[in-house]
C-alpha positions in Angstrom: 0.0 0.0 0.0 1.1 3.1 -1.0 0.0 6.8 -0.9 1.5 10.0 -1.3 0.0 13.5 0.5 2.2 16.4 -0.3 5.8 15.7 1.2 4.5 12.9 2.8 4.5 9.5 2.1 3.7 6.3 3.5 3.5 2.7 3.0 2.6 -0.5 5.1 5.3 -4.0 5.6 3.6 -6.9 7.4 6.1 -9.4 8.2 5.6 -12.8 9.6 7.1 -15.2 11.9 6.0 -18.4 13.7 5.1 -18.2 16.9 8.5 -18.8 19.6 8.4 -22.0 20.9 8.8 -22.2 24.7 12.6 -23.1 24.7 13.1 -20.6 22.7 11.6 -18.2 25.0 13.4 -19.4 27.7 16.7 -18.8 25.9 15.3 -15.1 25.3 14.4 -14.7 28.8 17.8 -15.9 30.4 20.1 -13.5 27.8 17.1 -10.4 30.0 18.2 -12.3 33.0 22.0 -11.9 32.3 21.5 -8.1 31.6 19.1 -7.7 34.2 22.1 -8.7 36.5 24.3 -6.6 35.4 22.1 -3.3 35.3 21.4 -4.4 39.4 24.9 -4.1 39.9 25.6 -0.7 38.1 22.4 0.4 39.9 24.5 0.1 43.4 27.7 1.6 42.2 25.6 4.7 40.6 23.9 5.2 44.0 26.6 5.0 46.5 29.1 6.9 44.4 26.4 9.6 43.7 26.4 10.1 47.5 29.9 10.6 47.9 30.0 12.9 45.0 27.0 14.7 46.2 28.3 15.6 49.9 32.1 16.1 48.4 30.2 18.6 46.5 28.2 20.1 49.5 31.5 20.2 51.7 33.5 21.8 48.6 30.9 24.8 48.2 30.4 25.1 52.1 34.6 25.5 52.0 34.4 28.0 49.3 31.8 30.5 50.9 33.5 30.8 54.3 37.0 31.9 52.0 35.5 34.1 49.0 36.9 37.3 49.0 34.8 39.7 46.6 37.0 42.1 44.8 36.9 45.5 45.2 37.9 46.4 41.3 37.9 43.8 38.8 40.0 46.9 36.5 43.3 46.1 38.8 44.8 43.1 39.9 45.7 43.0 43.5 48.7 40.6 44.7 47.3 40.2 47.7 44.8 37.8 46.4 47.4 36.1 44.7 45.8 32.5 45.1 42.7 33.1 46.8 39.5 32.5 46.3 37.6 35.5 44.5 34.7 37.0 43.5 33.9 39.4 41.2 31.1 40.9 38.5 31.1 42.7 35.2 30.7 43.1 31.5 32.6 40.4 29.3 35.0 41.4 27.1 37.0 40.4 23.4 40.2 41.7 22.2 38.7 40.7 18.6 35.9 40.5 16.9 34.6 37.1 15.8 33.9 36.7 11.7 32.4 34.1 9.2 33.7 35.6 6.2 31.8 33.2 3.7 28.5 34.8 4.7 30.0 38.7 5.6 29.3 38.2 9.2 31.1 39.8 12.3 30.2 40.0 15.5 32.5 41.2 19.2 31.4 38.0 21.8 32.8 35.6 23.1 31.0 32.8 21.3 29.4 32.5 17.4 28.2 29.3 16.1 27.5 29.0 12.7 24.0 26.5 12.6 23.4 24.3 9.2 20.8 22.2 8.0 19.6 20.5 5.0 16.4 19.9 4.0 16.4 15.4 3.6 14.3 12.9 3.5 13.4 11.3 7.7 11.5 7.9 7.8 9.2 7.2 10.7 7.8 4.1 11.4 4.8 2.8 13.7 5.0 -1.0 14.3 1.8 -3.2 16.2 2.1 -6.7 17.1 -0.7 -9.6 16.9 -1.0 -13.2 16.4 -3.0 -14.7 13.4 -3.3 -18.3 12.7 -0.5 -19.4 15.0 2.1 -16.9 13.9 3.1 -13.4 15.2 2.6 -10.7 12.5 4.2 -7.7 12.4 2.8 -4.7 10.9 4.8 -1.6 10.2 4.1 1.6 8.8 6.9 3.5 7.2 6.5 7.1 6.7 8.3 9.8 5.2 8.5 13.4 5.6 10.9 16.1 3.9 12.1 18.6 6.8 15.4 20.8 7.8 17.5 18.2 10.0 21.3 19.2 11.2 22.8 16.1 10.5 22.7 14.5 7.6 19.8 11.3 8.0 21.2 8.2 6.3 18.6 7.0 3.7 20.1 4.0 2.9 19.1 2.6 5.9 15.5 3.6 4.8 13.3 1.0 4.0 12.2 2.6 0.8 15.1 4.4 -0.6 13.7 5.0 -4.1 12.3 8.2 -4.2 13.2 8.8 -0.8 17.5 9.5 -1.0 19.3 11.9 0.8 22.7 13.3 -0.5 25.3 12.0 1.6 27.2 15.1 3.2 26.6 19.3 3.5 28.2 21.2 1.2 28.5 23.6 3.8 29.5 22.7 8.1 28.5 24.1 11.0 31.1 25.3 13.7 31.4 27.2 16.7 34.5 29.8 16.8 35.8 30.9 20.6 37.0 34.2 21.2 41.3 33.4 22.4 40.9 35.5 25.2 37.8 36.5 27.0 38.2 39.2 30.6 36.3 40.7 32.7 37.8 44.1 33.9 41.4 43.4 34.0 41.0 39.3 34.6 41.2 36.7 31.7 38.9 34.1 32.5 40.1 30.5 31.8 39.1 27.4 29.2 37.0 25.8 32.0 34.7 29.9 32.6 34.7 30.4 28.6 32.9 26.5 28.5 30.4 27.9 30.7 29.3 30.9 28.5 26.6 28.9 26.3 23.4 31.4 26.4 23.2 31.2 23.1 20.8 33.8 21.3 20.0 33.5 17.3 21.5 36.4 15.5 19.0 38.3 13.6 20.3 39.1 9.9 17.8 41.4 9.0 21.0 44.3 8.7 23.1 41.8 6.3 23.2 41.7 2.9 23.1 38.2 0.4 26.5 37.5 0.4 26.6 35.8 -2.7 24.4 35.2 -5.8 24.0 32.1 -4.9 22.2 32.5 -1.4 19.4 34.3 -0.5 18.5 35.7 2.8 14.6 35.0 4.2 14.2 36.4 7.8 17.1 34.7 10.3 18.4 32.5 8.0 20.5 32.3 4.2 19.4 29.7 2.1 21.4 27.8 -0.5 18.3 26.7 -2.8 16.8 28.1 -6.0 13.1 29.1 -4.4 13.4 28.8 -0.3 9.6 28.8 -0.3 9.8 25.7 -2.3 12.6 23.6 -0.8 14.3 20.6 -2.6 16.2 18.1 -0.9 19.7 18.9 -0.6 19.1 22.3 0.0 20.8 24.5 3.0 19.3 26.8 5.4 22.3 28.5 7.3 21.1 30.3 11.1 23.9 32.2 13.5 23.7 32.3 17.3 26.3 33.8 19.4 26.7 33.7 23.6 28.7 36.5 25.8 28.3 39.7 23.9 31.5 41.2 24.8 30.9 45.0 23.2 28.5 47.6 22.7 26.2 47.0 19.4 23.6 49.4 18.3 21.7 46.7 17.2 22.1 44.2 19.9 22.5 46.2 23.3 25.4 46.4 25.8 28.0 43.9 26.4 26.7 41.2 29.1 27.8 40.8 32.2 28.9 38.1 34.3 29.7 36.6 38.0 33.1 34.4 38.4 33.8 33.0 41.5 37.5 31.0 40.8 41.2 31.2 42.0 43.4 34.6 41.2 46.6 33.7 39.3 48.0 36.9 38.3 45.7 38.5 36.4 44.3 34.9 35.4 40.7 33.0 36.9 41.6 29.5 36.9 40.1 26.4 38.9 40.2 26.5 42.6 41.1 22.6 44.3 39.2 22.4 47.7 40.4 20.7 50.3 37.1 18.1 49.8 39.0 17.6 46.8 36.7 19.4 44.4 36.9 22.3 42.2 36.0 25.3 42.2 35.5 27.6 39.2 32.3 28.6 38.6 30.3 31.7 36.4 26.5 33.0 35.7 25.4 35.8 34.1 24.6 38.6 35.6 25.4 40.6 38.5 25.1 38.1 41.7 26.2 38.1 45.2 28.8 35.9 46.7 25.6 34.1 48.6 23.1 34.0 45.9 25.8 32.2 43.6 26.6 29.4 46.3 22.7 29.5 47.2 22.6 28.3 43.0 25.2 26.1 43.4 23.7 24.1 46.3 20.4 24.0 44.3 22.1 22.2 40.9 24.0 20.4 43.4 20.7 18.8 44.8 18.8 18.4 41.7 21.8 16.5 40.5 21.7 14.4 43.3 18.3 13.8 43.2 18.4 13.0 39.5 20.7 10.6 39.4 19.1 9.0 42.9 16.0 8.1 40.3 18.3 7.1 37.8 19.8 4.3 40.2 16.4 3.5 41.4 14.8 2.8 38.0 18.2 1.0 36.9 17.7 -1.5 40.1 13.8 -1.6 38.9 14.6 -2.5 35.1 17.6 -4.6 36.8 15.4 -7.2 39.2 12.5 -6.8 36.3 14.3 -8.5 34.2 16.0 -11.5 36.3 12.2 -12.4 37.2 11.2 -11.9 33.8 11.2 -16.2 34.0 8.7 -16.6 36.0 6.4 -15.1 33.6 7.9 -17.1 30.7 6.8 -20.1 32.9 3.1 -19.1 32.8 2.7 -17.5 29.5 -0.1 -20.2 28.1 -2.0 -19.0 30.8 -3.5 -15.9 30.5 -5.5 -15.4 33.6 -2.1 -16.5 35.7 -0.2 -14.8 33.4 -1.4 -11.3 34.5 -1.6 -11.8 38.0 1.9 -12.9 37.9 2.8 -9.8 36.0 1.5 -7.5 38.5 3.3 -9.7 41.7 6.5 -9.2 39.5 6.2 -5.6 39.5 4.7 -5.1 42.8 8.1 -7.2 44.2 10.7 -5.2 41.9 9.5 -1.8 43.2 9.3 -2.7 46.9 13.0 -4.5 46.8 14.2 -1.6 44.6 12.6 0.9 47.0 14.4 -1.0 50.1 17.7 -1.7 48.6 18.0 1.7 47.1 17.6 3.4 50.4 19.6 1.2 52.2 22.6 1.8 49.6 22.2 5.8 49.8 22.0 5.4 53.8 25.7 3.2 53.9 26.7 6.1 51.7 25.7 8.7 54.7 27.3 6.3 56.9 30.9 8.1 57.2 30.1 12.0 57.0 26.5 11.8 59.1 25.9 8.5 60.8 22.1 9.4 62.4 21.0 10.4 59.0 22.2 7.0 57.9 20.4 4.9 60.5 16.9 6.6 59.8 17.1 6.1 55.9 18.6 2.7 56.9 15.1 2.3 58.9 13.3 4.0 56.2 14.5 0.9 53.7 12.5 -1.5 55.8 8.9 0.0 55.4 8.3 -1.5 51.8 9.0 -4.9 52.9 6.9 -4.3 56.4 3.6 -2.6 54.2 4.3 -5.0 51.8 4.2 -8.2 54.7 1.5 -6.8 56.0 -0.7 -7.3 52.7 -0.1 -10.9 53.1 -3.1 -12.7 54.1 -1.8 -14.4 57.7 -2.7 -18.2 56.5 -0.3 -17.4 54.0 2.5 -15.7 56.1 2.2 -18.9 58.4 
């Protein structure tokens, strides 16, 4: 089947296969079991470690704010603070300007990326499952779309090439240039500070000209293609975004300003080593105070830890899932048993994942705060007690 609706087009594969026997699904079943395995294990090592990285972190920020020492001026470097700790605020700033001189472009910041995409062929597909005469049937729809994509999509692996093929590079690549050297006041910020300047903001294009017959500006973007109403695959679109104005523009505003907090080296902001044995060099825009920027810190600092505490969890979850997966291979010709046993599974997997995970996170406390370890520790148990206590007590006999 086969139709065509614009730039759209779609057709149906239904594939066949006889029905797995019950060996076969055993052998399935053990290969989940192996890998269920060894996600349990990771599952412990991401949560324990997480902890430790988590209050290193805490102890590390907690070090920094009792030594900060906010500069006075950031327009004279002070040898006093030679190897200290230091804050300080203002307006970014570029010895040079940054240019893309195939397009006529210039622009004073500390970041310009140059944004490309071609207009391709992308496949989608939609698969459902069901059993006919003894066999499991497949059916798949394949779809295809024509749209402006940043990397170049593959068609070959399509399954419907013909009419359908991509070219197989851009005649034209995206980059990102960095300013060499980036200051604020008299201080030049390090590799590690310029990394963190990456509010990027699309340039607007409307002052440029075409810069060459060949490309034609429509709002934000120049296009490589004949009619960019009417694109034709294999034709460019090229956008510009730049991060850390670094100079006065008429069109864009004043240059923006920033908060460092990081280690004076002569007149150099480089990475501060805690005695936690963290580091230390950290920047946001605009103009904050010495508490609000560790206030931030502590915050990404906890949703990080948090994150990555789910991330453990649901790995322990997929992780015992999947080494009990054979007890419902066992019961599969029985539908009835079947989905009772399903929901036991998953009923057991969260309450052991909830316990285990807790008690791995309180060992991790157990070191640095030893009471806050003992009440998760006790916390770890109440899954198994509300769980026992669903039992029927004939059966818990």
């Amino acid at each position: 089947q086969f139709s065509d609706t614009g730039s759209r087009k779609e057709h149906v594969k239904i594939t066949s296969e006889p029905k797995p026997g019950f060996l076969e699904r055993l052998s399935e079943t053990s290969g989940g079991m192996l890998m269920g395995l060894v996600t349990f294990l990771l599952s412990f090592y991401l949560l324990f470690t997480n902890e430790g990285r988590a209050l290193k972190t805490a102890k590390s920020l907690d070090e920094g704010l009792s030594l900060v020492i906010p500069l006075d001026s950031i327009h004279s470097v002070s040898q006093q603070n030679e190897g200290r700790l230091v804050h300080l605020a203002g307006a970014l700033s570029t010895s040079k300007p940054l240019f893309d001189p195939s397009y006529g472009l210039s622009i004073q910041a500390v970041k310009l990326k140059r944004h490309v995409e071609m207009y391709q062929w992308v496949e989608y597909e939609d698969s459902t499952e069901y059993e006919e005469n003894g066999e499991t049937k497949k059916e798949t729809k394949y779809s295809y779309n024509t749209e402006w994509k940043s990397e170049v999509v593959n068609s070959r692996n399509f399954d419907r090439e013909i009419g359908h093929k991509n070219p197989s590079a851009m005649a034209v690549e995206s980059f990102t240039a960095v300013s060499p050297n980036v200051q604020v006041g008299s201080f030049v910020l390090s590799k590690g500070l310029v990394d963190k300047i990456d509010n990027f903001k699309q340039l607007s294009l409307s002052n440029l000209e075409d810069p060459h017959a060949d490309v034609t500006r429509g709002g934000d973007y120049f296009y490589h293609s004949e009619n960019p109403r009417r694109p034709e695959v294999g034709d460019l679109r090229v956008s510009f975004f730049y991060a850390g104005l670094s100079g006065d523009d008429p069109h864009l505003g004043s240059a923006d300003k920033v908060t460092v907090i990081a280690r004076q080296r002569g007149d150099q902001l480089v990475p501060y080593h805690t005695k936690s044995g963290d580091v230390l060099q950290i920047l946001y825009p605009g103009d904050l105070s010495v508490e609000e920027v560790f206030q931030k810190e502590h915050e990404s600092n906890t949703m990080k830890t948090w994150a990555l505490r789910a991330a453990g969890w649901l790995s322990m979850f997929v992780g015992i899932s999947l080494m009990t997966q054979i007890f419902y291979t066992l019961v599969d010709w029985f539908p009835v048993v079947r989905d009772l046993v399903n929901i036991g599974l998953k009923a057991f997997a969260f309450c052991v994942a909830t316990s285990l995970s807790l008690l791995t996170v309180s060992i991790g406390w157990l070191f640095y705060r030893p009471l806050w370890a003992l009440l998760i520790g006790l916390l770890s148990v109440v899954p198994i007690v509300i769980a026992r206590s669903r039992v029927p007590p004939k059966k818990q006999q």
